[in-house]
C-alpha positions in Angstrom: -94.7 47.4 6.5 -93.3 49.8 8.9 -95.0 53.1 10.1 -92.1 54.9 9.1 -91.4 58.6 6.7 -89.5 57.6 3.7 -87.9 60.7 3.8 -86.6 61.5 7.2 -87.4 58.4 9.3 -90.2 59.4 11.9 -91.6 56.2 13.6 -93.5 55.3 16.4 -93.0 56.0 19.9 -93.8 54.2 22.8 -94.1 56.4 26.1 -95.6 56.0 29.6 -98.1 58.4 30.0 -99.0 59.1 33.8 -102.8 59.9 34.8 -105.4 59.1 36.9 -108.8 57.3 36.0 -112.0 59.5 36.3 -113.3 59.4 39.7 -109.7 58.4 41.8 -107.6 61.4 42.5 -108.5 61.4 46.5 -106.5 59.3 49.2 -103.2 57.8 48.3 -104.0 58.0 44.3 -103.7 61.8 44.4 -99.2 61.4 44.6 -99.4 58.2 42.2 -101.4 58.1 39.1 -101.0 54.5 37.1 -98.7 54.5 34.3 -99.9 53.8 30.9 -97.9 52.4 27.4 -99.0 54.6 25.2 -98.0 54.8 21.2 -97.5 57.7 19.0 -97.6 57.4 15.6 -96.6 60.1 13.3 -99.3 61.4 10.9 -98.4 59.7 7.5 -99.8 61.0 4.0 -99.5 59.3 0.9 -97.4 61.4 -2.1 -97.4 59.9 -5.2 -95.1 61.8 -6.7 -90.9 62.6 -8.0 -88.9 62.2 -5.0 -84.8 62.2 -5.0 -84.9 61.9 -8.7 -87.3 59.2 -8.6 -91.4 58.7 -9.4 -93.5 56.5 -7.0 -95.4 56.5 -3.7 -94.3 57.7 -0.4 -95.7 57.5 2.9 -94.4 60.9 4.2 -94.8 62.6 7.8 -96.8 65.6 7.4 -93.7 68.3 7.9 -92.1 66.6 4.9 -95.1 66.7 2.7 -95.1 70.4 3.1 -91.3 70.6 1.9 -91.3 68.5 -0.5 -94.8 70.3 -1.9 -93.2 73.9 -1.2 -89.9 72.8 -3.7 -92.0 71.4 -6.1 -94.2 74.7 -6.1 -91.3 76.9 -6.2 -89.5 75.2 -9.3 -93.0 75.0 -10.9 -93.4 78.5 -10.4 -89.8 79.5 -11.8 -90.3 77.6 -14.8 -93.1 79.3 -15.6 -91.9 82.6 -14.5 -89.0 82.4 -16.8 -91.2 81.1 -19.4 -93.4 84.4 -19.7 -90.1 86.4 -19.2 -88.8 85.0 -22.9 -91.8 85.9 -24.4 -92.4 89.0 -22.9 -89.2 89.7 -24.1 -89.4 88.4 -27.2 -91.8 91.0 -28.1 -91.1 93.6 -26.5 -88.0 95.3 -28.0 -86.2 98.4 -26.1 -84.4 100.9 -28.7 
């Protein structure tokens, strides 16, 4: 199982980080600090949830969580706008 988005692709990354150990930046050490592999994962949330036309559960990086929550707040919200619009209309009548 990869630690991947399902909707744009975000994965890990593996960097050399650069930095000296507590105690060591005399001498030499002070122009070289040891490199380090380090991994950066993105941070993943589960959505359960319609997505592309299709139910289920997502693993999805946090900036896509918060579009694909915003679009599903804003059609929520429409639907229910237009909803009270029809019956507001419905009884009120102009003329």
């Amino acid at each position: 199982m990869a630690y991947r988005c399902d909707l744009c692709g975000k994965g890990k990354i593996i960097t050399k980080m650069g930095k000296h150990h507590k105690g060591v930046a005399g001498g030499k050490w002070k122009h070289r600090a040891p490199k380090t592999r380090r991994v950066l994962k993105p941070n993943l949330h589960i959505y359960n949830g319609v997505l592309n036309g299709v139910k289920g559960r997502w693993r999805l990086c946090t900036k896509c969580l918060r579009k694909v929550k915003g679009k599903a707040l804003k059609s929520s919200k429409s639907s229910n706008a237009s909803a009270a619009d029809k019956k507001v209309s419905q009884k009120v009548k102009f003329g």
